[in-house]
VOGU-3710 file (C-alpha; in Angstrom, 3 decimals, decimal comma):
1> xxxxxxxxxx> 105,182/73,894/86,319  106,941/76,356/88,863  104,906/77,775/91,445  104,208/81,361/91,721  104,329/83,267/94,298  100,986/85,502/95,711  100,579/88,065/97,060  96,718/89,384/98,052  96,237/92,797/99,478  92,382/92,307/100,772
11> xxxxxxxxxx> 90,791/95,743/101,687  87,326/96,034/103,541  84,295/97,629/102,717  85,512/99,483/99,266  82,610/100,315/96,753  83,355/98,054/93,887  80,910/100,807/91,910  84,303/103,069/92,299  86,678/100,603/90,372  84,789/100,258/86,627
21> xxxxxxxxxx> 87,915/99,826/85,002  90,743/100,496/88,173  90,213/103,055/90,533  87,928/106,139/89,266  90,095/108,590/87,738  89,201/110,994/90,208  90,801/108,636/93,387  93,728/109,749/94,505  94,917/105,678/93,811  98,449/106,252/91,990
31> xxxxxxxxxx> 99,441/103,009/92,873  96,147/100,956/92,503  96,175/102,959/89,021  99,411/101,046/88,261  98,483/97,994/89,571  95,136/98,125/87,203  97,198/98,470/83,735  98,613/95,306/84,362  95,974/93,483/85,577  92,781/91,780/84,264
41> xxxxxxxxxx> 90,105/93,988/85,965  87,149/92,494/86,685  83,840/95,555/86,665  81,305/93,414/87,760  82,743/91,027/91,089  80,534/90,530/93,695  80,865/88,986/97,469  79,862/86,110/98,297  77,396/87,796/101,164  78,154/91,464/102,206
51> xxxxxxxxxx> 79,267/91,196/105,595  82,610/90,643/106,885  82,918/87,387/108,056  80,353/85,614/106,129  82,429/86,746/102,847  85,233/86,680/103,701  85,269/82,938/104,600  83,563/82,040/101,408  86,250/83,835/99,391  89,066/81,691/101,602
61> xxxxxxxxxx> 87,043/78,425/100,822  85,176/79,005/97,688  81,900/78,690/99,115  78,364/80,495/99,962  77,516/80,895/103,381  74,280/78,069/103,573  77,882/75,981/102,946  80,215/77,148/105,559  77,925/78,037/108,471  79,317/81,305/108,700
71> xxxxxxxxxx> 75,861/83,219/108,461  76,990/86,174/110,399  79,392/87,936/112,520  79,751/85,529/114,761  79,512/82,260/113,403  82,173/79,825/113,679  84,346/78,955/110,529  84,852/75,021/110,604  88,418/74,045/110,970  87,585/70,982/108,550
81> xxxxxxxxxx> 86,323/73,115/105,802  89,443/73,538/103,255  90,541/76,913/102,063  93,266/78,188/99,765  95,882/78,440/102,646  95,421/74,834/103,086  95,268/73,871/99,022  98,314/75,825/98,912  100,619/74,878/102,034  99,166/71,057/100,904
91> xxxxxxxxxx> 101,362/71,934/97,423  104,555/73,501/99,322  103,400/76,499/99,724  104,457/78,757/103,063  101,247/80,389/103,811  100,976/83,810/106,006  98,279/86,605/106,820  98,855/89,626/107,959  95,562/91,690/109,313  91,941/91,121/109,488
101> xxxxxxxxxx> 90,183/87,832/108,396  87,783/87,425/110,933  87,560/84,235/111,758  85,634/83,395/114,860  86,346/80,371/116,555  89,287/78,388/118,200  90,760/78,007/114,747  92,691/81,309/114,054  94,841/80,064/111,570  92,430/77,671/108,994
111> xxxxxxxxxx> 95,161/77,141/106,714  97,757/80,124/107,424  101,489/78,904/108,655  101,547/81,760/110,110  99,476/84,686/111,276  101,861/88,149/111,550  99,011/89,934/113,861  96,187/89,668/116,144  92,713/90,389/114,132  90,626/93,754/114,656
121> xxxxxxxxxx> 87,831/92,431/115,443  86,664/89,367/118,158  86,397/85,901/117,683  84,061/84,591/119,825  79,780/84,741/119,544  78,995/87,834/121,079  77,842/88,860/118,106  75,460/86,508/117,121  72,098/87,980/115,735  68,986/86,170/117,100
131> xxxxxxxxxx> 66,260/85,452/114,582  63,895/85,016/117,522  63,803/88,527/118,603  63,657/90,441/115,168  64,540/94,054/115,166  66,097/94,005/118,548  69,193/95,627/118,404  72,498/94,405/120,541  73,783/97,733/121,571  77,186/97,216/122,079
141> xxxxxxxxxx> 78,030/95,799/118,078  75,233/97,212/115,691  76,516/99,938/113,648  74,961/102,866/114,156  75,108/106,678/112,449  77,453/107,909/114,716  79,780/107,047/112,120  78,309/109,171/109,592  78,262/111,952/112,163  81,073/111,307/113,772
151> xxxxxxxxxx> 83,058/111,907/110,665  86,494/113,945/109,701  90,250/113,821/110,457  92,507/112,230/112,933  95,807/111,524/113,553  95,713/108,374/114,859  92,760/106,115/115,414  91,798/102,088/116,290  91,633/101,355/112,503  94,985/103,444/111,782
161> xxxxxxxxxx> 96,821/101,866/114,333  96,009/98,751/113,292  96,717/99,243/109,161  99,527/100,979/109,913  100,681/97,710/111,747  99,792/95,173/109,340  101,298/97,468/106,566  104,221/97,035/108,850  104,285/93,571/109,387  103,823/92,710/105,773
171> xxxxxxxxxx> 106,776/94,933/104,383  109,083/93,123/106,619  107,774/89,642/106,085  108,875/90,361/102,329  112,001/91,570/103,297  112,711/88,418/105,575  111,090/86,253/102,652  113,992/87,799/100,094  117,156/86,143/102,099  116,199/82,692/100,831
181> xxxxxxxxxx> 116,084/81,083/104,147  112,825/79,181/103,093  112,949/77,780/99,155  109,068/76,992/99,392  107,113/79,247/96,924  104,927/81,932/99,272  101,840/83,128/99,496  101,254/86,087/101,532  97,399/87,725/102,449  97,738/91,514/103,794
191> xxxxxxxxxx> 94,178/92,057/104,879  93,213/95,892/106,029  90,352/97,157/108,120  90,246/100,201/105,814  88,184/102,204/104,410  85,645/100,652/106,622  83,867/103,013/108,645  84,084/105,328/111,439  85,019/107,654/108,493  87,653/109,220/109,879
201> xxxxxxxxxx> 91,063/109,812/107,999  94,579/111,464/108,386  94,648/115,169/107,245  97,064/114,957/104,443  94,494/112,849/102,596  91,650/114,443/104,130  92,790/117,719/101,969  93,427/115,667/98,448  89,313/115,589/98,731  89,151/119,331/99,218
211> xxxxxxxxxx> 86,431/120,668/96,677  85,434/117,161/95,365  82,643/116,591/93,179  81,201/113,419/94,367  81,062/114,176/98,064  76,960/113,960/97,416  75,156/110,319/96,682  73,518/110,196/93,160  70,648/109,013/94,653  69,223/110,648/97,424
221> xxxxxxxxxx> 67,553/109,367/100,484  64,431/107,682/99,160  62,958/107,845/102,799  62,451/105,097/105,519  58,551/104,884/104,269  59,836/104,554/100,708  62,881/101,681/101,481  61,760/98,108/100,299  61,757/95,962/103,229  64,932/94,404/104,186
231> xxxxxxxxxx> 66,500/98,168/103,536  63,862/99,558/106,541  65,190/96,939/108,417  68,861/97,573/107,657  68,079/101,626/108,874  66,286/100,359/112,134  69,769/98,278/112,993  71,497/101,723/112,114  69,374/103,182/114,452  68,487/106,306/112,134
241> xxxxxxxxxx> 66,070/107,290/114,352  68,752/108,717/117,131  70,495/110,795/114,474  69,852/113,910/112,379  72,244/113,361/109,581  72,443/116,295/107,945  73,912/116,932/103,872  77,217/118,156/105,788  77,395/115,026/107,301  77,317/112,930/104,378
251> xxxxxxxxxx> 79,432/115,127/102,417  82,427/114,544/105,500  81,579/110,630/105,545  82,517/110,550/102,009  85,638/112,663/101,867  87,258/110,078/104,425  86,002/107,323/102,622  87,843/108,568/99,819  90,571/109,923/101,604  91,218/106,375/103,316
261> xxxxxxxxxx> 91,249/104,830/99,535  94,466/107,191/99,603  95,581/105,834/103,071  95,277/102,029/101,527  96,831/103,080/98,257  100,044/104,183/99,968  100,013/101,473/102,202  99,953/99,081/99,123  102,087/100,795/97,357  104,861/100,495/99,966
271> xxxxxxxxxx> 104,626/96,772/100,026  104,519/96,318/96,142  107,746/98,795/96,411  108,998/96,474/98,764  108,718/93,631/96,288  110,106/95,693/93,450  113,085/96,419/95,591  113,950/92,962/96,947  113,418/91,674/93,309  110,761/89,467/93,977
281> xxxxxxxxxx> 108,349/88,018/91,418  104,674/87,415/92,387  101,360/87,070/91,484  98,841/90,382/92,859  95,708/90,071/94,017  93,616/93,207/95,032  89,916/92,534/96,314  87,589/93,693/98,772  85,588/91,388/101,125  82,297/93,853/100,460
291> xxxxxxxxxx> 81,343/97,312/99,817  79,735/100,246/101,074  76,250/102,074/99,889  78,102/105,290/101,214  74,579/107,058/101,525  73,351/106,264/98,689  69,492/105,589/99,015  69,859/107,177/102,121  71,911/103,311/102,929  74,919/103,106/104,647
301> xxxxxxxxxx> 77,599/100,268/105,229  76,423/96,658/103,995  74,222/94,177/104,571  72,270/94,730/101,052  72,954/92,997/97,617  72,059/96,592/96,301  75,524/97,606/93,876  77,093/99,757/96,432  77,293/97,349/99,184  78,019/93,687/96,612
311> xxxxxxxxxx> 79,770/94,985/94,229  83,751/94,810/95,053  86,640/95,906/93,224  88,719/92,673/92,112  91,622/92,644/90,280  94,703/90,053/88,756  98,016/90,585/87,804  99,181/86,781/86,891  100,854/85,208/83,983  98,985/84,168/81,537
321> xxxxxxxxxx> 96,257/86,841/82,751  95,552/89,332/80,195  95,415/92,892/81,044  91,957/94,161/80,263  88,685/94,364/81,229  86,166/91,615/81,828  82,349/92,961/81,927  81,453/89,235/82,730  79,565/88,867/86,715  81,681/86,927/88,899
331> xxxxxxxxxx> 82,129/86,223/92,582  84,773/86,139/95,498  84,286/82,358/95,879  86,007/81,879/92,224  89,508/83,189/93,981  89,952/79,964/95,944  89,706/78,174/92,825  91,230/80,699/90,919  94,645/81,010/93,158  94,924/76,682/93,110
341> xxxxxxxxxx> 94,626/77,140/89,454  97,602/79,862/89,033  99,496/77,623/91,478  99,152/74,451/89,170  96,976/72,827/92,494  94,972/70,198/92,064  91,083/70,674/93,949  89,800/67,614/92,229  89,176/65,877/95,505  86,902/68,851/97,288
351> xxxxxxxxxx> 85,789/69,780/93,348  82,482/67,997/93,665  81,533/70,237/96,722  83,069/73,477/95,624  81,402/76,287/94,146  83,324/79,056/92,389  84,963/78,849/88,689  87,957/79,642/88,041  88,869/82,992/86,608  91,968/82,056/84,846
361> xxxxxxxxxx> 90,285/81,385/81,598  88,440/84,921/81,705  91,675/86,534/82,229  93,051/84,163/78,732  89,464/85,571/76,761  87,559/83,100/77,393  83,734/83,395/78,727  81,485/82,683/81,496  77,626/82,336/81,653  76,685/80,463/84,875
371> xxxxxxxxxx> 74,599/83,149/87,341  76,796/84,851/90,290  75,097/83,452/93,576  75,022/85,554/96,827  73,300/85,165/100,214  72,767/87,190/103,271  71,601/86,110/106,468  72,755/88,151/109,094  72,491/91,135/111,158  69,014/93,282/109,923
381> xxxxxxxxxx> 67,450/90,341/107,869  64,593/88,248/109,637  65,067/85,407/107,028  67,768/84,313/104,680  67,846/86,293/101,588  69,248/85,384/98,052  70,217/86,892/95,022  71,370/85,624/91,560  73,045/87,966/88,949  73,153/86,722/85,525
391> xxxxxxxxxx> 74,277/88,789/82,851  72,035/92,920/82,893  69,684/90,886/85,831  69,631/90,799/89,172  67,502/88,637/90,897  66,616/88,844/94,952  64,601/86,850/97,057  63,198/86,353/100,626  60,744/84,473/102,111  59,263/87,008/104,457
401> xxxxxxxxxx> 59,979/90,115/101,442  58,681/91,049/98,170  61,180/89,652/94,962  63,273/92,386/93,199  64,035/92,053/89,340  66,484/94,748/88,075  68,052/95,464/84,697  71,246/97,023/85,893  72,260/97,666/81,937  69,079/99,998/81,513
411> xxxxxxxxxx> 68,743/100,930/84,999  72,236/100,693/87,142  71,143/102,444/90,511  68,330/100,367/90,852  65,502/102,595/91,131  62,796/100,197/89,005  61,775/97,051/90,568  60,779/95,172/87,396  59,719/91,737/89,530  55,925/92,845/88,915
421> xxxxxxxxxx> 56,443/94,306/85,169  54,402/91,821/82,733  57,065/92,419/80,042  59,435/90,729/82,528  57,519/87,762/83,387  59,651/85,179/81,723  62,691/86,497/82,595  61,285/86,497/86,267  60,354/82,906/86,059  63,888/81,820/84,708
431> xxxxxxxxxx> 65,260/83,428/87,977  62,620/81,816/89,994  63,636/78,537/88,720  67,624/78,709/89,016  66,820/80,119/93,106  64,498/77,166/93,494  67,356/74,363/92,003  69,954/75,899/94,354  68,409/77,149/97,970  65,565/75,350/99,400
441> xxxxxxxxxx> 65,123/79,076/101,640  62,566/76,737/104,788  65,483/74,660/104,678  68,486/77,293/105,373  66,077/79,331/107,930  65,797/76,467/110,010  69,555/76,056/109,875  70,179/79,493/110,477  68,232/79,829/113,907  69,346/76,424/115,136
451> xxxxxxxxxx> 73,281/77,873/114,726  71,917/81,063/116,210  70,253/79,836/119,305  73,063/76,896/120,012  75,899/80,268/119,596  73,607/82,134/122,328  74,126/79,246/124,744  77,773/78,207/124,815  78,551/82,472/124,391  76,112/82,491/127,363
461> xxxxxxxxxx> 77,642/79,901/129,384  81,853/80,808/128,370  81,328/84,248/130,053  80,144/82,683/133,433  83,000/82,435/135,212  86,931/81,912/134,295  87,104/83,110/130,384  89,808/81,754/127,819  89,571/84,244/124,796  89,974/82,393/120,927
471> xxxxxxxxxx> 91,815/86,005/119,971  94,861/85,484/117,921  98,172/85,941/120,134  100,993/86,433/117,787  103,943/85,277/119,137  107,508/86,275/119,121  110,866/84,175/119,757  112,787/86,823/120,765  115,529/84,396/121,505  116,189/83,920/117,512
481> xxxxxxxxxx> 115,529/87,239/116,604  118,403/89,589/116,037  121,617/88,793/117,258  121,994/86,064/120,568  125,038/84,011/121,944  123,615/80,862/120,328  124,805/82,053/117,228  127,518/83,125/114,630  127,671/87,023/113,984  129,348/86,505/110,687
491> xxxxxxxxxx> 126,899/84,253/109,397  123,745/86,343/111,187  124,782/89,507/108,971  125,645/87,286/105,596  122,406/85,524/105,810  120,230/88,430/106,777  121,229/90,693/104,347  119,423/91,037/101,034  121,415/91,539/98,127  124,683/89,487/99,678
501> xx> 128,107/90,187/99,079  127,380/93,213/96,665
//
């Protein structure tokens, strides 16, 4: 079979709660709109663990965190663990990212050909959490709700200077990818740091949010005495306790959310243009690496396997794919298996360790029933934590914290713990039993504090003295760019220009 093309437009943070069938019809999303009526939209995709690096490794290689090490921030993503740029540039694939992926470590490529920018955010361990010292928090890194305060418009920010690049970057990699120089089918990942927060956005989408009606959170702040456990811990990272947030607050933190959905839809919708217009044929991929609880709860950011924060928007426009919506729970580790399968790839040698399913078959009619896993094990948790979602449950667990049982069909914000509820009991032990077959949770403590305290040392010992940063350093030729002496200036304009000879 011919190999596609792919394209996959990765966002960060978006609130997969917003996309139950495409964007909500009250998003300013014209283009994501479009996207969604020709793809198969799946309502109920989860990450792999809500944090940025942790997921978004296990979406590259189809794998949980307790699998790829990368338990946090600032864990190191192994070099020999295979991910879809690798599958893919195996098959004869040219493989490129443009923006964020967040790997941390020497490897800043694990896969990629090439890498079109620099990332956003560091890749060495300085942000390791420490399991040792629990609720200390490392100042310089740990969100706090200065974001939330710190909310409105802007011209230009970090965040928009850097989307505005990658959007950049990507739109002429397409264009260079249309002369033909390279007959290798492509795969290009366009990875943006929006709408992550500070919530600050541009004015002319700033005003497409004036007067709208979901600037509030359904559910209100419960209360820090009222959080569960791991959520009290997630508002003593945020540092609540520095900051009166008041209802104005929240109400500008969530008009820039939505108004940098706008931001990213234009952005996107510039590249697919660009695709249109150089009459290129490719498989689209839209996802998010996690989302944000956006104040509901009185929860902001990630770092919870509550809806807001592990529920992503996911979507497929393939062939073969049906447009149409899929209700069925699935993950971000199926897209590693999911783009070899589209790409006629064979993963039968790393099958027996993978994790994710496919999705192809979901997108054909078929069905799934196997439980969604997720972990967390990061920044604000004292212990691992685990969840399973399996059809209206979800499941969460913790060694040091009470279990949660919740029947998102009959209640979907999650107000009803039904883990204690007698008329749950079997259901409860069914979830008890599929945990205790897959995560031995002693087991993957252990492992997490022995990465954490070895990180701690060589960070420790790599700042004393001469430093050699792992950043990305894209890199240029500016000798073969353009026009140079080396070359023919007939045969530089024929062969750069897309259509020729018309």
């Amino acid at each position: 079979m011919s190999k596609p093309n792919i394209l996959i437009v990765m966002v960060d943070q978006l609130n997969g709660t917003l996309f139950p069938d495409g964007p909500a019809p009250w998003l300013h999303a014209p283009n994501l709109a479009a996207l969604a009526e020709r793809s198969t939209r799946f309502a109920n995709a989860y990450t792999a663990s809500p944090l940025c690096a942790p997921g978004r490794a296990s979406f590259m290689s189809g794998l949980l965190p307790s699998r790829t090490g990368v338990y946090d921030n600032a864990a190191e993503f192994p070099s020999s663990l295979p991910t879809y740029a690798h599958h893919l540039r195996r098959a004869g694939y040219y493989t490129a990212l443009a923006g964020k992926m967040h790997f941390v470590g020497p490897d800043q490529l694990h896969g990629f050909e090439e890498r079109l920018t620099t990332d956003i955010y560091p890749a060495d361990f300085g942000w390791t959490p420490d399991y040792r010292k629990p609720g200390e928090r490392i100042e310089w890194w740990y969100h706090n709700m200065g974001s939330v305060t710190g909310a409105g418009v802007a011209e230009i920010t970090n965040q928009m200077e850097y989307d505005d690049a990658v959007a950049f970057e990507a739109e002429q990699k397409l264009y260079d990818l249309s002369r033909g120089h390279d007959a290798r089918p492509w795969c290009l990942t366009v990875s943006f740091t929006h709408p992550h927060d500070p919530y600050v956005a541009r004015q002319r989408f700033w005003d497409l949010y004036e007067g709208c009606e979901y600037l509030s959170p359904d559910v209100a702040d419960l209360g820090y005495e009222a959080q569960d456990p791991h959520s009290k811990r997630i508002f003593d990272a945020n540092d609540w306790r520095s900051f009166d947030i008041t209802p104005q607050d929240i109400n500008r933190a969530r008009r820039a959310y939505f108004a940098n959905i706008s931001y990213l839809d234009e952005k996107i919708g510039g590249i697919l243009d660009v695709l249109e217009r150089t009459r290129q044929d490719a498989v689209v991929i839209f996802v998010s690496d996690h989302g944000d609880m956006l104040g509901e709860r009185g929860l902001w950011f990630k770092m919870t396997f509550y809806e807001g924060s592990a529920r992503v928007p996911l979507m497929i426009a393939a062939p073969g794919m049906e447009p149409g919506l899929v209700e069925a729970p699935v993950s971000t580790i199926d897209l590693c298996p999911t783009l070899c399968d589209l790409a006629g790839v064979d993963m039968s040698e790393v099958v027996p360790w993978t994790e994710g399913e496919s999705l192809t078959p979901l997108g054909r009619g078929g069905t799934r029933i196997s439980p969604v896993a997720m972990e967390y094990a990061a920044e604000a948790s004292h212990s691992p934590l685990i969840a399973l979602r399996e059809g209206r449950w979800k499941y969460t667990n913790c060694a040091i914290d009470p279990e949660q049982l919740f029947d998102l069909a009959a209640d979907p914000k999650e107000l009803t713990n039904r883990a204690e509820d007698p008329a749950c009991a079997e259901v409860l032990e069914r979830f008890r039993r599929m945990a205790a077959a897959r995560w031995d949770l002693e087991r993957f403590d252990a492992e997490v504090r022995q990465s954490q305290a070895c990180r701690w040392v060589v960070y420790e010992a790599l700042r004393n003295g001469a430093h050699y940063p792992w950043d990305f350093q894209p890199l240029r030729d500016a000798s073969n760019r353009y026009m140079r002496n080396h070359m023919d200036l007939n045969e530089v304009e024929e062969n750069q220009r897309f259509p020729r000879g018309e």
